[in-house]
VOGU-3710 file (C-alpha; in Angstrom, 3 decimals, decimal comma):
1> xxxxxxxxxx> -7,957/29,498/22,604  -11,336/30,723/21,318  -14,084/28,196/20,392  -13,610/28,692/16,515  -9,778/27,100/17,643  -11,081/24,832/19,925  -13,678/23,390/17,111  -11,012/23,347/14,284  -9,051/21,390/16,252  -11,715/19,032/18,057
11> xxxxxxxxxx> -12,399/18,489/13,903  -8,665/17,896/13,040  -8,958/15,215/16,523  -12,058/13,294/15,615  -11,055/12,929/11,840  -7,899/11,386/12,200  -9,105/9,250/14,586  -12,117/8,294/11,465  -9,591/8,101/8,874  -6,767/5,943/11,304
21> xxxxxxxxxx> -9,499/3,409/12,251  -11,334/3,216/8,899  -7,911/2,646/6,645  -6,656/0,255/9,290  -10,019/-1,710/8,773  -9,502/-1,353/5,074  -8,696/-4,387/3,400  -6,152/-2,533/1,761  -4,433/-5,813/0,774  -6,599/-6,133/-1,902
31> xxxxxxxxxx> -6,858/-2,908/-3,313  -3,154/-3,678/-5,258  -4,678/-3,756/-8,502  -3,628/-1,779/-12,211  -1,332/1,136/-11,468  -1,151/0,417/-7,751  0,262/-3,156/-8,308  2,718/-1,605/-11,527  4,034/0,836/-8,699  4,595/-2,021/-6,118
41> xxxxxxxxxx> 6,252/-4,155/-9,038  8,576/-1,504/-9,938  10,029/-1,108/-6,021  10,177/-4,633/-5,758  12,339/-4,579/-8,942  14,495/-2,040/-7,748  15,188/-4,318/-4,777  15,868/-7,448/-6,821  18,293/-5,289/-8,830  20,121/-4,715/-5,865
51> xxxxxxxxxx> 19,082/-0,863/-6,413  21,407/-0,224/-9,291  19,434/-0,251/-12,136  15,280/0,983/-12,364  14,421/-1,698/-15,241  11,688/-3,987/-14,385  12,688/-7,336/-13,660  11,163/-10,234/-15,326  11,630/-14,113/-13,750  11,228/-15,821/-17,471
61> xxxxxxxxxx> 14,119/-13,750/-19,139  15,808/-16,848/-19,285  13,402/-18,586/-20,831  11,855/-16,443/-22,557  13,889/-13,745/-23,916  11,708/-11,954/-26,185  8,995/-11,337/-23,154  5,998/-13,317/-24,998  4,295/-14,186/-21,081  6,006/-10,938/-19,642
71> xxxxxxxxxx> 2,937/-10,094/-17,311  3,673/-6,327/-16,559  2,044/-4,452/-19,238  2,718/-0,838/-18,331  6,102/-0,853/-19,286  8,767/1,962/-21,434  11,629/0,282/-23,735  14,007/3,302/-24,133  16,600/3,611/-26,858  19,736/1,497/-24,688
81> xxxxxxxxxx> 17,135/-1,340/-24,456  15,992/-1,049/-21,021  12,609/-1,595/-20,223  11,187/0,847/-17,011  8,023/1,220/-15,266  6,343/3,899/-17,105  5,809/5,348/-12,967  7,818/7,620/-10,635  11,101/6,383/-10,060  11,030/8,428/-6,348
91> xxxxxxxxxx> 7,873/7,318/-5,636  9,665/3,057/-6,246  12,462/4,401/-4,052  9,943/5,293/-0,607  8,353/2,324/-1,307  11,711/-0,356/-1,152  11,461/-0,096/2,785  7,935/-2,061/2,349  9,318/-4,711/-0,052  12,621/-5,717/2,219
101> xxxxxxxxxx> 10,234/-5,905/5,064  8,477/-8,330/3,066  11,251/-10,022/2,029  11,685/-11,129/5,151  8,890/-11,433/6,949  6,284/-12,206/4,556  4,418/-9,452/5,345  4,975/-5,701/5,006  3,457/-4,528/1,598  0,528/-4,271/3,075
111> xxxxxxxxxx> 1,419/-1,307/4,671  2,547/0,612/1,842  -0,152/2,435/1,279  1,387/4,352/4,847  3,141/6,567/2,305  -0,653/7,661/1,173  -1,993/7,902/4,411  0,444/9,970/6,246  0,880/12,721/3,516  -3,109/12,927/3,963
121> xxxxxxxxxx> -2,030/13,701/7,760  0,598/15,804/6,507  -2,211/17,887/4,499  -4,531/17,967/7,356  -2,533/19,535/9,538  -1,251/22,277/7,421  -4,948/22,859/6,685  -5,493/23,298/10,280  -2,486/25,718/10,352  -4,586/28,063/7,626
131> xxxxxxxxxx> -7,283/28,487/9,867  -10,830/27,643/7,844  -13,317/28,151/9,468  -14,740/24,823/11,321  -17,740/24,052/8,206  -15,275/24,842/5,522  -12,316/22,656/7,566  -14,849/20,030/7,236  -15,247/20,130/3,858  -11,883/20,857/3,213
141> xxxxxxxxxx> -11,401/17,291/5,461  -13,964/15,008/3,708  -15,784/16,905/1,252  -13,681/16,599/-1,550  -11,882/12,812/-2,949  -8,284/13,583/-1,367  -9,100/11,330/1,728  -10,016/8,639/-0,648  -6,739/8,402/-2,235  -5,143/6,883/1,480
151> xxxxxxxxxx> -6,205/3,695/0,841  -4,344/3,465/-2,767  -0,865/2,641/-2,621  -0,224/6,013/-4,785  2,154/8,879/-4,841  -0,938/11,465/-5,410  -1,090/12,617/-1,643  2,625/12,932/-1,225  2,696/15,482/-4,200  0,098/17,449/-3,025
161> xxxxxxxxxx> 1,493/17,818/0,420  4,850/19,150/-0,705  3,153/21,120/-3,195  0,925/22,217/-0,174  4,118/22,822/2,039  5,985/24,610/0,013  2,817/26,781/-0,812  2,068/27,329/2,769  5,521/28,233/3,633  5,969/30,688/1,168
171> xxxxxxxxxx> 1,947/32,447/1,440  0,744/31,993/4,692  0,729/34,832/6,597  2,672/33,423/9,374  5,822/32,785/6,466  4,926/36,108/3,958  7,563/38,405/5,749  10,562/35,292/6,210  13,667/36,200/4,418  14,797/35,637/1,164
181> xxxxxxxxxx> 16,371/31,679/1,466  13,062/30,712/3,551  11,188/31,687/-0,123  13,962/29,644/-1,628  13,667/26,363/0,361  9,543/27,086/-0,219  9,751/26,773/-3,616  12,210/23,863/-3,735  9,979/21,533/-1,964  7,053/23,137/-3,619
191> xxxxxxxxxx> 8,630/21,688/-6,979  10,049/18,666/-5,767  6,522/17,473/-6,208  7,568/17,154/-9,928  9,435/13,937/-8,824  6,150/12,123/-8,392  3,267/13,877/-10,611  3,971/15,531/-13,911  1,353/18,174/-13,127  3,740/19,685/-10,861
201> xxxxxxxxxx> 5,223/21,166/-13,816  1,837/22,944/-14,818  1,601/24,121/-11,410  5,254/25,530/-11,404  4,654/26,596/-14,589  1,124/28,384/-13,293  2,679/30,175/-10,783  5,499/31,862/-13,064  2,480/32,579/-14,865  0,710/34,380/-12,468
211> xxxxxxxxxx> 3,577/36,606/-11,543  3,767/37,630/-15,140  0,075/38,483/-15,639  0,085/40,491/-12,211  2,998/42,683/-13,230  1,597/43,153/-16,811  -1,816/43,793/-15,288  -0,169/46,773/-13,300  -1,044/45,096/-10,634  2,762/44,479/-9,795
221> xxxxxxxxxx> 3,440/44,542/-5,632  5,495/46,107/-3,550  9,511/45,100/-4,062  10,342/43,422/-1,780  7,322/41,382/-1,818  7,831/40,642/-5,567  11,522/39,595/-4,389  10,439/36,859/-2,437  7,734/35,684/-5,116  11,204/35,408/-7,099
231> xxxxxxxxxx> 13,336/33,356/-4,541  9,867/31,051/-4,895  10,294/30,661/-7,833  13,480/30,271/-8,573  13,350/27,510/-6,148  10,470/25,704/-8,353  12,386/26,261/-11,004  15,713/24,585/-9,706  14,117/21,864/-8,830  12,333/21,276/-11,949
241> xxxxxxxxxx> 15,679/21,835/-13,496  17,162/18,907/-12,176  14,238/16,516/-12,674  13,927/17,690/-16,415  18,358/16,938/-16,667  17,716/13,900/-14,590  15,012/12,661/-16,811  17,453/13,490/-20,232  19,983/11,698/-18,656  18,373/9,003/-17,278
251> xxxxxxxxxx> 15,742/7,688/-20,009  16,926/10,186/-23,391  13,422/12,741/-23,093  13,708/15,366/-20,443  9,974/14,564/-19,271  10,898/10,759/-18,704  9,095/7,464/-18,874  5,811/8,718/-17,741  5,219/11,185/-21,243  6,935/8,832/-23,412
261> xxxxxxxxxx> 3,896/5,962/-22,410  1,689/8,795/-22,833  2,251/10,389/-25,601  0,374/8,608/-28,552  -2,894/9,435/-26,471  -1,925/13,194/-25,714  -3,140/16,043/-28,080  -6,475/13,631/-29,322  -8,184/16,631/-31,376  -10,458/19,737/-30,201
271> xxxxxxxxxx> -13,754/17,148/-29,801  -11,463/15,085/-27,609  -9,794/17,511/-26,012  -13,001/19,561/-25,203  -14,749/16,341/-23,911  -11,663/15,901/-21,416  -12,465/19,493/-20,174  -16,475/18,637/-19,469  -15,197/15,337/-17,678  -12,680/16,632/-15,559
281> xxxxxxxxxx> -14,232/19,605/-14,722  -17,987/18,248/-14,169  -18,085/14,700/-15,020  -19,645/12,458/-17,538  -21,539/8,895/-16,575  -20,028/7,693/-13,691  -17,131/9,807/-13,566  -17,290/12,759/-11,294  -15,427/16,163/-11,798  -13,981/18,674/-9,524
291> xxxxxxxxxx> -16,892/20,926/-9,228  -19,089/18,244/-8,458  -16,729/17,629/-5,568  -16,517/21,325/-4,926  -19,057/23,694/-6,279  -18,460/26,071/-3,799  -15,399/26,877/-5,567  -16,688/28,187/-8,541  -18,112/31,463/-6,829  -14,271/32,691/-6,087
301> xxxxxxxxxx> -12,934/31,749/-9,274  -15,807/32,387/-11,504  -17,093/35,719/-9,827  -16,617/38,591/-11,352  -12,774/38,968/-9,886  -12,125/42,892/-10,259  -12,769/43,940/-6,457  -10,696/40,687/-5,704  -7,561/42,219/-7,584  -8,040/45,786/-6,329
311> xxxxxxxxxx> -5,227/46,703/-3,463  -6,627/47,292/-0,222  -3,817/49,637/1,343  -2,402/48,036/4,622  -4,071/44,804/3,349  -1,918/44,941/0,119  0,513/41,597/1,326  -2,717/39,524/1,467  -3,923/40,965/-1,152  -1,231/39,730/-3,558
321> xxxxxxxxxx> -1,318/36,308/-1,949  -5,044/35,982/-2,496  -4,055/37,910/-6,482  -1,202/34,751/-7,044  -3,441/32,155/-5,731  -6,415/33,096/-8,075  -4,481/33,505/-11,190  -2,312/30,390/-10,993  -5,289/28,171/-10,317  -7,159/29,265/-12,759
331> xxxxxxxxxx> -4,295/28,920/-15,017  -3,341/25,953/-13,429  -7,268/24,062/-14,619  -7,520/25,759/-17,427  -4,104/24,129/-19,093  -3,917/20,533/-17,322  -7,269/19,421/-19,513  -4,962/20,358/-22,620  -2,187/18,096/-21,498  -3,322/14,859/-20,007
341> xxxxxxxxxx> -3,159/12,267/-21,768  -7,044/11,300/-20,684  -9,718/12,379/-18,935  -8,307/10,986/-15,682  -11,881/10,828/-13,567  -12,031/7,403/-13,867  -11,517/5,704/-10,244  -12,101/8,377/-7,371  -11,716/11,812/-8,883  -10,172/14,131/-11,072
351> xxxxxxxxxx> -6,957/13,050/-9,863  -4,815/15,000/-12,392  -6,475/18,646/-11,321  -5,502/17,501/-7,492  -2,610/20,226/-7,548  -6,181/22,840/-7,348  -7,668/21,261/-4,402  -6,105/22,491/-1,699  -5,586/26,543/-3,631  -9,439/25,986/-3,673
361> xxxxxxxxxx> -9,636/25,995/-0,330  -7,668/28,746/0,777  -9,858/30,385/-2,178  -13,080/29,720/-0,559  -11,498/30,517/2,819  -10,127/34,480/1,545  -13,968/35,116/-0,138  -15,800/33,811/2,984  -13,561/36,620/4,860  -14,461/39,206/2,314
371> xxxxxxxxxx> -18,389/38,759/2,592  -19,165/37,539/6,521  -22,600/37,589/6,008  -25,023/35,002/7,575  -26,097/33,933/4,005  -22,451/33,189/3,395  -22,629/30,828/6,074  -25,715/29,307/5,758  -24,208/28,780/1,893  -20,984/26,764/3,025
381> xxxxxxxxxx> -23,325/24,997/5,535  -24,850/23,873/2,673  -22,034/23,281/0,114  -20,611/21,153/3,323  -23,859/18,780/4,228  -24,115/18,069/0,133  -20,099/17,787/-0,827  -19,870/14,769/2,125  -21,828/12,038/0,946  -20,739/12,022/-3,032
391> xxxxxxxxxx> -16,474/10,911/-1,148  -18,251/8,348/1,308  -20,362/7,018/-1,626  -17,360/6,668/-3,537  -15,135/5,119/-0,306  -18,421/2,130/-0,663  -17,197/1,364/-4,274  -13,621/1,305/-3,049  -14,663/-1,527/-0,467  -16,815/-3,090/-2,959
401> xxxxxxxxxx> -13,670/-3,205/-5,268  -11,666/-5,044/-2,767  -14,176/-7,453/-1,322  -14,269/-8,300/-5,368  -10,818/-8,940/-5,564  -10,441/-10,978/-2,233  -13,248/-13,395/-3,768  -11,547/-13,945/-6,835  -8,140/-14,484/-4,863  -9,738/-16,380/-2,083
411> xxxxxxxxxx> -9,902/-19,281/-5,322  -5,826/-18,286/-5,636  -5,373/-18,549/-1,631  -6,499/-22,195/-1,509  -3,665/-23,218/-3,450  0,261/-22,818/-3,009  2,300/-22,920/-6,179  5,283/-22,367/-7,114  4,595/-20,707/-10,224  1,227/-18,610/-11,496
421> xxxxxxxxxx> 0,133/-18,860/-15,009  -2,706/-16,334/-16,004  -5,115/-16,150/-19,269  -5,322/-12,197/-19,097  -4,471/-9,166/-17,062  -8,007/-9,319/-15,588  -7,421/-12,154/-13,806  -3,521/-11,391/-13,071  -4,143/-8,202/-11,373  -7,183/-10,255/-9,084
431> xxxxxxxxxx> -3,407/-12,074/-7,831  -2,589/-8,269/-6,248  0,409/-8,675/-4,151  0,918/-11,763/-4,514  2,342/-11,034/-8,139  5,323/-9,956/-6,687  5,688/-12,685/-4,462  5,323/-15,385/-6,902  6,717/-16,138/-10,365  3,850/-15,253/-12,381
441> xxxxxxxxxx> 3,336/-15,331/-16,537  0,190/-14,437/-18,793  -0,672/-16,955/-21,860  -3,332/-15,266/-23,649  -3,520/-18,470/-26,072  -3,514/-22,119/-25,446  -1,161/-22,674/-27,182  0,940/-20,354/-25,569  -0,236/-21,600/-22,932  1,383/-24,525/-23,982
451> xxxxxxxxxx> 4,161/-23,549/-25,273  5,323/-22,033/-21,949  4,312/-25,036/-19,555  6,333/-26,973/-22,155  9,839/-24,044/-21,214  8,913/-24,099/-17,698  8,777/-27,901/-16,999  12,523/-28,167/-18,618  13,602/-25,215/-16,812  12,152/-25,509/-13,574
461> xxxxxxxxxx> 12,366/-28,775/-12,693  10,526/-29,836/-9,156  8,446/-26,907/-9,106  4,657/-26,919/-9,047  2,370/-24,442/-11,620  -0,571/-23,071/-11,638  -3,255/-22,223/-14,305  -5,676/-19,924/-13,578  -9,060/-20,177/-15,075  -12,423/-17,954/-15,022
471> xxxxxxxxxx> -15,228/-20,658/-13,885  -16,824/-22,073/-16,343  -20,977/-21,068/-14,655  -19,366/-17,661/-13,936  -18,342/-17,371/-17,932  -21,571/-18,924/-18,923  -23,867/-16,592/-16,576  -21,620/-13,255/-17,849  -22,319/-14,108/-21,363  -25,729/-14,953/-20,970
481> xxxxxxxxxx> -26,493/-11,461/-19,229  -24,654/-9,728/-22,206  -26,110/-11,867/-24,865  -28,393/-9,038/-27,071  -26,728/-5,798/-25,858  -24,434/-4,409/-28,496  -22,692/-1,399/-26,658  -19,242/-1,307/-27,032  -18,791/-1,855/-22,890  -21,219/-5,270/-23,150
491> xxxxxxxxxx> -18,151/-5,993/-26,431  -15,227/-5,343/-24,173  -16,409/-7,088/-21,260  -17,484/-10,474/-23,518  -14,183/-10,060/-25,061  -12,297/-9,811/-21,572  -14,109/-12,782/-20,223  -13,868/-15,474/-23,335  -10,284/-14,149/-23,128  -9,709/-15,760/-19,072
501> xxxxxxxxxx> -11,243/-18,966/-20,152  -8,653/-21,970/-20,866  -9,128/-24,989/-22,706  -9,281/-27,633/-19,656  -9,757/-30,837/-21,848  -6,786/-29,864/-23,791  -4,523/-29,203/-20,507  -5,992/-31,928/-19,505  -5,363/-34,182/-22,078  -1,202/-33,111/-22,385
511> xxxxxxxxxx> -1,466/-33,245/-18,587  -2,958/-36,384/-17,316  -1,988/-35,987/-13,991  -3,381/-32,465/-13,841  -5,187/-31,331/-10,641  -8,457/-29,151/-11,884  -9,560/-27,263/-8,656  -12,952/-25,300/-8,809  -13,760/-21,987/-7,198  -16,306/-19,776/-7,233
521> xxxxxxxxxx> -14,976/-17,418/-9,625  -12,035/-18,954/-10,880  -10,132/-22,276/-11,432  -6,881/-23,373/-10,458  -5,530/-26,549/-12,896  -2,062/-27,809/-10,998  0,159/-29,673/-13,324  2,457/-30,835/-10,067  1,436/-31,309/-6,580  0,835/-28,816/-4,322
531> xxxx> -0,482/-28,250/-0,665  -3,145/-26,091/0,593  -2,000/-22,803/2,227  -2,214/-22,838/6,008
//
């Protein structure tokens, strides 16, 4: 092995030793919150429907039929009346293994977010397999936000590996001359990545795309080259098949729950819609955009591309892989902005231009070959020192997050109810996992509040509830440091927090016996007895 092999894979070594050791030190028990902890909810409802229906289960349907304190807000009603989890129904499925663990040992979600960090393993490797050059592996490693998304209990990372695998297996130059099924299987996994992000379909769609633009260019490739590029395809394009008949089937729109919660925020107008591209693309406020992440990959795709398109005789195979991978990128980012129903940087990336990562790469990889010039590598030496610290920064918030939401549910912990009563979804989602493990309700009102306590105590006899509460110094402190400011974040955020405040007196007052218990962010009022956790 020569010492470019025996760096890439001393880099491969050493970072999944970082990336084991830092997401098992995570405190990835409390990063369950919004769409992570919707996703958990619907594979634990799959489970408690005995897998044979998807719709989200609720534990007041008896009492409360018309879902006034129904806590799970992300939700689909389709036209037979069921009400789904507006997330990948594959994605619940991989995830039921976690939840019957935890069923029965009280731990095991936890872990979940395995099915995150292994695709990230899965990537890795195949990135190894490509051979980038040892600075550009790095980047390719932790220069970008794909590690990042490891520690979310998401299904980003497994669609961009099978995207990835079916890419490599079909373009690599170790796969290019395999026979005609091997392009086949290569393009069913690559679109079986449709089953968990509905940007698989723009990069399917990209791809067919890029055929058509290379044969209309005259730039059309040998036969039996352009054969292969067909099984590929036609691969995608079965599998996308069945997800679009599934979907028709399934929920009555062939592009399933996901568009149908969507949809009244998709197609927002050209100011919108241009606003989305700047965000995504660069960023905007605290929101960072994929060529912040990776400027280095504007010089292949924004170059002028004419000697990158030209054949190069014996070189011509390459050629057209480096020709495909261009085109359908650039496709690929240049329609996603126009689709999305928003401008998806919020959290730790551009997640919904993720399917261009990894194409980037292998981009930045094929132009680095074509100019091997000491300023070339003194310019991805660079690229690589200043691309690291913006992910690491970012990996800081993530642990800030979480040590947020373990001191808001160490005030939860102390306590061990039966049943969970919460103001808003602020204060709900602080719960994390413990939403599925408890019967849980929101009462935005007292009165609802109320109103509820008043169903629960005839229906569930002998059990003990809890109301949660934002402190009363923490309310008073928030509202004092947004007293004066008038922007329309300072409005939301006095909004959400008068929202998680309850009425104690009045609980109080209907419950005489109630048990007010103080924390430091939030209160727990017990209207039966209950004993501390051990």
């Amino acid at each position: 092995m020569n010492r470019p092999g025996i760096l890439r894979y001393s880099i491969f070594a050493l970072s999944v030793i970082i990336i084991v050791f830092a997401w098992i030190g995570s405190q990835r028990q409390f990063s369950f919150n919004f769409d992570s902890q919707n996703k958990i909810y619907q594979a634990h409802s799959l489970v408690q429907n005995g897998f044979q229906s998807e719709a989200l289960v609720y534990a007041g349907q008896d009492i409360d039929s018309e879902g006034l304190f129904d806590p799970i807000p992300h939700s689909v009603v389709l036209k037979d009346g069921r009400k789904v989890g507006a997330f990948p129904l594959a994605f619940s499925f991989l995830a039921t293994p976690f939840i019957l663990i935890d069923n029965q040992f009280g731990y095991g979600l936890e872990l979940s977010a395995l099915l995150s960090l292994l695709p990230l393993l899965g990537i890795w490797t195949l990135l190894l397999r490509w051979r980038l050059p040892p600075l550009l592996l790095i980047m390719a490693f932790w220069g970008n936000f794909l590690w990042l998304q490891s520690f979310e209990f998401s299904e980003y990372l497994l669609a961009t590996f099978l995207s990835f695998l079916g890419y490599t297996l079909s373009l690599h130059e170790r796969y290019r001359q395999k026979g005609d099924f091997h392009h086949l299987t290569a393009g069913m996994i690559f679109g079986l990545a449709v089953f968990f992000r509905h940007e698989a379909v723009v990069a399917v769609a990209s791809v067919i795309g890029a055929l058509l633009f290379l044969q209309l260019s005259g730039q059309k490739p040998p036969t039996n080259q352009m054969r292969r590029a067909r099984f590929f395809v036609a691969g995608s394009i079965s599998v996308l098949f069945l997800w679009l008949t599934s979907n028709q089937l399934d929920y009555g729109h062939f592009l399933g729950p996901r568009f149908l919660a969507n949809q009244a925020t998709q197609f927002q107008g050209i100011a919108e819609t241009l606003r989305r591209y700047m965000v995504l693309y660069f960023g905007g406020g605290l929101k960072f955009g994929l060529f912040v992440f990776m400027p280095l990959l504007l010089i292949p795709l924004f170059l002028p591309v004419l000697r990158f398109f030209q054949r190069r005789g014996e070189e011509e195979g390459r050629s057209f892989s480096e020709r495909i991978t261009l085109v359908a990128t650039i496709l690929y980012l240049a329609v996603i902005p126009l689709i999305v129903p928003n401008d998806g940087a919020g959290g730790f990336g551009p997640r919904y231009l993720i399917f261009a990562v990894l194409p980037g790469f292998i981009l930045i990889k094929n132009w680095m070959e074509r100019r091997p010039s000491s300023k070339t590598k003194y310019l991805v030496f660079f690229f690589t020192v200043i691309s690291i610290p913006l992910p690491v920064l970012l990996h800081q918030v993530q642990e800030q997050g979480t040590a947020q939401q373990k001191a808001v549910y160490s005030d939860y912990a102390k306590i061990r109810a039966d049943i969970w009563i919460f103001p808003n979804q602020s204060l709900y989602y602080y719960a994390g996992l413990d939403t599925v493990r408890y019967e849980s309700y929101i009462a935005s009102t007292d009165a609802g509040l109320l109103d509820l306590t008043k169903r629960l105590h005839s229906a569930r006899g002998g059990k003990s509830i809890a109301i949660v509460t934002l402190n009363e110094q923490v309310a008073r402190s928030a509202e004092a440091n947004l007293a004066g400011k008038d922007s329309e974040l300072a409005r939301a955020t006095l909004m959400i927090i008068r929202s998680a405040q309850r009425d104690v007196a009045l609980i109080r007052k209907r419950y005489p016996d109630a048990v007010h218990i103080q924390g430091k962010q939030a209160d727990v009022i017990l209207l039966a007895p209950a004993t501390k956790r051990q």
